[in-house]
C-alpha positions in Angstrom: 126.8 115.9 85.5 127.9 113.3 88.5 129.8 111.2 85.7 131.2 114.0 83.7 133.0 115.2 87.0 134.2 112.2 88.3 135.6 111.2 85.1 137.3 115.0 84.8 138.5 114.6 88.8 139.8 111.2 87.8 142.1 112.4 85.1 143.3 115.0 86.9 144.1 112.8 89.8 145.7 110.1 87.6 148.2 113.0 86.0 148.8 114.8 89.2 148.0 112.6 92.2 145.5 116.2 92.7 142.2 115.7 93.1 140.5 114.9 96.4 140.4 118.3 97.8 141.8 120.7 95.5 139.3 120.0 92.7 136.9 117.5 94.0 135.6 119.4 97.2 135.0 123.0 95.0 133.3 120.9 92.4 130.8 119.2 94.4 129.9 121.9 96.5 129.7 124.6 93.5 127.9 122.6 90.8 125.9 120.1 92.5 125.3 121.9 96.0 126.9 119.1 98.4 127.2 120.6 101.8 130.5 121.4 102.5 131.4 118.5 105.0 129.8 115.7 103.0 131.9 117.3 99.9 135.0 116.8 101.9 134.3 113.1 102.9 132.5 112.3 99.4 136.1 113.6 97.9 138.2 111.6 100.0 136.4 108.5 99.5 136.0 109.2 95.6 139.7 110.0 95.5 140.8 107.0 97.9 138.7 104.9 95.6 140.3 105.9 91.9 143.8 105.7 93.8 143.5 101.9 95.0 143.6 101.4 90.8 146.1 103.7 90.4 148.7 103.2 93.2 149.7 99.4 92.3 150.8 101.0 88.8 152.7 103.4 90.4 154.5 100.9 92.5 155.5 98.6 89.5 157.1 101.9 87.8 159.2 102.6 91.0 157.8 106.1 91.5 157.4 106.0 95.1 159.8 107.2 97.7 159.1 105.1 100.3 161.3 107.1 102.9 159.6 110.5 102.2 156.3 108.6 102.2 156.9 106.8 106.1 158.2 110.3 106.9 154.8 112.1 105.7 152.8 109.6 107.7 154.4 109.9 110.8 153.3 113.7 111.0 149.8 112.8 108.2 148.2 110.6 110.8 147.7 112.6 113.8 147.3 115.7 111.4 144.1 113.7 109.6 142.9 112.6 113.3 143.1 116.1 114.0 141.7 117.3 111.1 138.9 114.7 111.4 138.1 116.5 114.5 137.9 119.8 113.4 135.5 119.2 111.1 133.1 117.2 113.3 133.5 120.5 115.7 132.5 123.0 112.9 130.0 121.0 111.4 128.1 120.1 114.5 128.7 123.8 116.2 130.0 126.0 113.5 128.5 128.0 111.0 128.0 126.6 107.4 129.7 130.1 105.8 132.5 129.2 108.4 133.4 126.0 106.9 133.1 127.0 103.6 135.4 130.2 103.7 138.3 127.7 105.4 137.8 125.3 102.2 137.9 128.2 100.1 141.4 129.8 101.4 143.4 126.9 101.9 142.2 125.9 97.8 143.1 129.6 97.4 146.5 129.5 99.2 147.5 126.2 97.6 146.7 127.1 94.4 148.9 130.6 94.7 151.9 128.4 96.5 151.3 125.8 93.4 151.6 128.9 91.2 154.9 130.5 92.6 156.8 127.2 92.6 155.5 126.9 89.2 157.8 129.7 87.7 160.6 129.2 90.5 163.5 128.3 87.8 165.7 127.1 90.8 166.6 123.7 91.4 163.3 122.0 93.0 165.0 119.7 95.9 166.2 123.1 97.4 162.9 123.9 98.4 161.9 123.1 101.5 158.6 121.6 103.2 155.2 121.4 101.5 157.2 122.6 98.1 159.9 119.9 98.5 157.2 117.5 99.1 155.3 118.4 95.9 158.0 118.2 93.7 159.2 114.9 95.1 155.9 113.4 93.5 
């Protein structure tokens, strides 16, 4: 089942650069009962790991806006550190239904703001934020 998944994930990652949390995370907590902070970490690391193959192809086709991407780590590193720290907190002191209902609503909220942009026939750089940074990849 392990390989099925990760091959799956890996597809899905290579097609959409989506994977790590929004399909990874669900997965590995639903169907093979990780705990919900190791699914996080697992996910990152499976996801940084299928990435290092596919980023240097990515690179040699141009598709990388290296502007928006130094802009996105000025304000991605203190947001991870943060992050990082949240989820120590909630997995130390917080309850395990806790930390699974955040997973589950940002998935949900993503996937509903993925959705609407989806059938938004208007030009896509008019969008602003998360949206404008979606469609730039």
């Amino acid at each position: 089942m392990e390989y099925a998944i990760g091959f799956i994930i890996a597809v899905f990652i290579a097609l959409t650069g989506v994977g790590a949390g929004t399909i990874t995370t669900p997965l590995l907590i639903l169907f093979l009962g990780v705990p919900a902070p190791i699914a996080v970490t697992t996910g990152l690391m499976f996801s940084a790991a299928v990435k290092l193959v596919l980023v240097p192809s990515q690179i040699a086709r141009k598709q990388v806006s290296w502007r928006v991407l130094s802009l996105m780590l000025i304000g991605g590193l203190p947001g991870v550190l943060i992050g990082s720290l949240v989820l120590r907190h909630l997995d130390v002191h917080g309850p395990q239904l806790l930390l699974n209902g955040l997973l589950g609503g940002v998935l949900v909220l993503t996937a509903l703001w993925q959705i609407f942009f989806r059938f938004d026939r208007r030009e896509p750089r008019r969008h602003r934020g998360i949206a404008a940074a979606c469609y730039l990849f």
